[in-house]
C-alpha positions in Angstrom: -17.9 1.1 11.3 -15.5 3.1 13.1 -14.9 7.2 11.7 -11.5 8.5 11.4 -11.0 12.1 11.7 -9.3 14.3 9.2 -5.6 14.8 9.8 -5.7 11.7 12.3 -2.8 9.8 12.3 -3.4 6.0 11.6 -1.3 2.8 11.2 -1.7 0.4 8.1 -0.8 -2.8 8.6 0.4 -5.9 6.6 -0.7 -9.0 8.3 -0.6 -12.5 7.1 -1.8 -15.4 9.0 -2.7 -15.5 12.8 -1.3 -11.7 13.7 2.3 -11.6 11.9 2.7 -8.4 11.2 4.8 -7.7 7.9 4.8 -3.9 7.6 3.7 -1.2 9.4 3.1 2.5 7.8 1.9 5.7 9.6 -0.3 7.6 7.1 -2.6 11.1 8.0 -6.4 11.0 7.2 -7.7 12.9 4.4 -11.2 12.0 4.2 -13.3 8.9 5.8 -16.6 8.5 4.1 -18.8 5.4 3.5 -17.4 5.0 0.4 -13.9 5.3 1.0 -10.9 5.5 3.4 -8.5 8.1 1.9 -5.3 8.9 3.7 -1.7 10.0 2.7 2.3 10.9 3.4 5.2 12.1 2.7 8.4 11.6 3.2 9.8 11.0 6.4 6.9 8.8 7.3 7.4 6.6 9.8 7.4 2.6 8.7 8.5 -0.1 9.5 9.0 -3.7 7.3 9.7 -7.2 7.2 13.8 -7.0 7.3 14.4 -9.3 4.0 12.0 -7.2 1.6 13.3 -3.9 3.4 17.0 -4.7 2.2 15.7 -6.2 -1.2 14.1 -3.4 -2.2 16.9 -0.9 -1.2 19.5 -3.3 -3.4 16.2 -3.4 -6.0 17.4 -7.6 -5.5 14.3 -9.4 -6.9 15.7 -12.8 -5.3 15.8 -11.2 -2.2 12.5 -10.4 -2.4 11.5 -13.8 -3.5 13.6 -14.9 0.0 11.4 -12.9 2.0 8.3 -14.3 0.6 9.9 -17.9 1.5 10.3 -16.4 5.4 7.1 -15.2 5.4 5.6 -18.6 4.4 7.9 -20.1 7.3 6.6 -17.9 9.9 9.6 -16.0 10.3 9.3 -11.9 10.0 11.2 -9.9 11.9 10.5 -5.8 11.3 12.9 -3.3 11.0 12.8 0.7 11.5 12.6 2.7 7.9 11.1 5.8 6.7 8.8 6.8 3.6 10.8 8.3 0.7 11.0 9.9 -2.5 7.3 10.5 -3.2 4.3 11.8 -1.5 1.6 9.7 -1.6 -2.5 9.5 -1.5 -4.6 6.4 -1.0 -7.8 5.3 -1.6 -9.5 2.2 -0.1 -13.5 1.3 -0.3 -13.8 -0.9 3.3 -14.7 -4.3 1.1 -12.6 -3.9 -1.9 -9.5 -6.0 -2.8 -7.8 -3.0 -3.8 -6.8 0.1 -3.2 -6.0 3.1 -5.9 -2.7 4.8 -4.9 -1.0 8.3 -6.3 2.2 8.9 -6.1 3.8 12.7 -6.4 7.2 13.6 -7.0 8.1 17.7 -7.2 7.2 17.2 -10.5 3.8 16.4 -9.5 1.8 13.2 -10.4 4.3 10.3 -10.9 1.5 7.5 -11.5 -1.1 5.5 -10.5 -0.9 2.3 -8.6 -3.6 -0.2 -7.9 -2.2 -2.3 -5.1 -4.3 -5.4 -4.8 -5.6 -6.5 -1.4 -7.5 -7.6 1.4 -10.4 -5.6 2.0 -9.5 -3.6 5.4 -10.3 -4.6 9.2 -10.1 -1.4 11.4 -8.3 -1.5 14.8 -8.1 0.7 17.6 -5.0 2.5 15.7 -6.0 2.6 12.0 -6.6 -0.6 9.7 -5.1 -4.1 8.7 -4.8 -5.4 5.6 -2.4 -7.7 3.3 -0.4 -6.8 -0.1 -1.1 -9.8 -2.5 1.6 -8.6 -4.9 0.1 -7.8 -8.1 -0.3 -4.6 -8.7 -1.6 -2.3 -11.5 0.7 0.2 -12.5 -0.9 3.4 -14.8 0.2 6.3 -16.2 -0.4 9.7 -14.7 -2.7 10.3 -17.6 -4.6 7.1 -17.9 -3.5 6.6 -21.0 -1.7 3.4 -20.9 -1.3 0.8 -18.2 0.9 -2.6 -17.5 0.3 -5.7 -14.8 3.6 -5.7 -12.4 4.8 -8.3 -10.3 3.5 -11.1 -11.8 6.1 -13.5 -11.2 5.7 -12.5 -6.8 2.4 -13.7 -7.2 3.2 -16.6 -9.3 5.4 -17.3 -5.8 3.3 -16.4 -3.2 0.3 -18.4 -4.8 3.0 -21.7 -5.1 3.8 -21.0 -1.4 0.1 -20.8 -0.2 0.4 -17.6 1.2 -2.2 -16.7 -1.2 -5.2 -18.9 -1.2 -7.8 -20.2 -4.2 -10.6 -18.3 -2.7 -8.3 -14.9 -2.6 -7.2 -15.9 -5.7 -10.7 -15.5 -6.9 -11.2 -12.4 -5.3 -8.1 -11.0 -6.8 -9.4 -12.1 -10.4 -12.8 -10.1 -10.1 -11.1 -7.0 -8.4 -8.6 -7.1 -11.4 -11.6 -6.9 -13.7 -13.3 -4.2 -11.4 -10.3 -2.2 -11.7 -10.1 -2.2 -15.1 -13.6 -1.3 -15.2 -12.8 1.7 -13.1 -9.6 2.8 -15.1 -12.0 2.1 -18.5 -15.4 4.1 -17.3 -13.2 6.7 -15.8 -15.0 6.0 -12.3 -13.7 6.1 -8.8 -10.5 8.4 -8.4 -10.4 8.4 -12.5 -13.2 10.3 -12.2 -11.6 13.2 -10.9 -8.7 13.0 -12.2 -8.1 16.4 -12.7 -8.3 17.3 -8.8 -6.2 14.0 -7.7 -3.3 15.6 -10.6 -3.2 19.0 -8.5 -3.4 17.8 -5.1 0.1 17.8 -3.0 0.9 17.0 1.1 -0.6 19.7 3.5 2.1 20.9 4.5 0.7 22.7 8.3 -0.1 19.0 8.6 2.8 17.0 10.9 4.8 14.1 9.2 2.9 10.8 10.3 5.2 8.9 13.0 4.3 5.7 14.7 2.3 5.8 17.6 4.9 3.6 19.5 8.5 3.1 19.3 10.2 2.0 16.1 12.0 -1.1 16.5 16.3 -0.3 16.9 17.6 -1.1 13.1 18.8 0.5 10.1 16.6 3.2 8.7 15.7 2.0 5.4 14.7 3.9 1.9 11.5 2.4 0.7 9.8 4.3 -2.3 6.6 4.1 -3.2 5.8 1.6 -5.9 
């Protein structure tokens, strides 16, 4: 398996069927161990995403969103030019698992936690590809209480095939597994403590794409 170095820049991709790219998001390398990717942001991050979900989720229009899905299922996905906002943000991603554990900071400090279920990574020659399967796991910043989001999107996206039985399955056991995690206080719950006090170096450039962004209206994705 291919090393990344600390404070590389890298590219995670969305991609869904053969090479349709639905996001792009340039992210810095924290650490990059056998057990785990870790990278992060902030904003100003360069992005870029699938034109339909960038609007719907700057209008916060759930049918919109739903629309994109339907595109996405067509074949149709054209990107658009945005930048991360609002939060910075630290990721976690063992190279097999179907999810990743996400932190997101505000000046506050830690906002919450957010398991984004997924497909376990494939590396490429400018960071790592992977797919969003739309449920996530939203928790509190301190693990105290927890809630499913986005049930309904993957309600869709499993009508529309984009998600299949077998990664259904797989999304079933990581679900459990991540519960397991949250409940044993493993993983990133582990150490919580450090993950709470950790912010963006800031001697460390903003991530930017390592090729032009695509002409379009800068967007305002947040995380979550």
């Amino acid at each position: 398996m291919r090393s990344f170095e600390m404070g590389q820049t890298v590219v995670r991709r969305d991609v869904y069927g053969p090479g349709r790219v639905w996001s792009e998001h340039a992210l810095r390398v924290v650490t990059d161990t056998s057990e785990a990717l870790m990278v992060a942001c902030s904003p100003g991050a360069e992005t870029r995403w699938s034109t339909l979900y960038l609007r719907a989720r700057a209008f916060d229009d759930r049918a919109m969103r739903i629309e994109a899905f339907d595109a996405m299922a067509s074949g149709a996905c054209e990107l658009e030019a945005a930048v991360w906002q609002e939060t910075e943000l630290l990721l976690w991603k063992p190279p097999v698992a179907w999810f990743s554990v996400n932190a997101f900071y505000t000046d506050g400090g830690l906002r919450n936690w957010y398991v984004n279920f997924e497909r376990p990574t494939v590396r490429t020659g400018s960071g790592f590809d992977t797919f969003d399967l739309t449920v996530d796991l939203v928790v509190s910043s301190d693990l105290s209480s927890w809630r499913w989001k986005d049930e309904d999107e993957y309600a869709h996206v499993r009508r529309l095939g984009i998600v299949t039985d077998v990664e259904h399955q797989a999304v079933d056991s990581a679900r459990d597994q991540a519960l397991a995690m949250l409940e044993e206080r493993s993983g990133p719950f582990a150490d919580a403590a450090s993950w709470s006090a950790w912010r963006w170096n800031p001697a460390w450039p903003i991530p930017s794409l390592p090729h032009p962004a695509a002409p379009g209206k800068r967007g305002t994705p947040a995380g979550g």
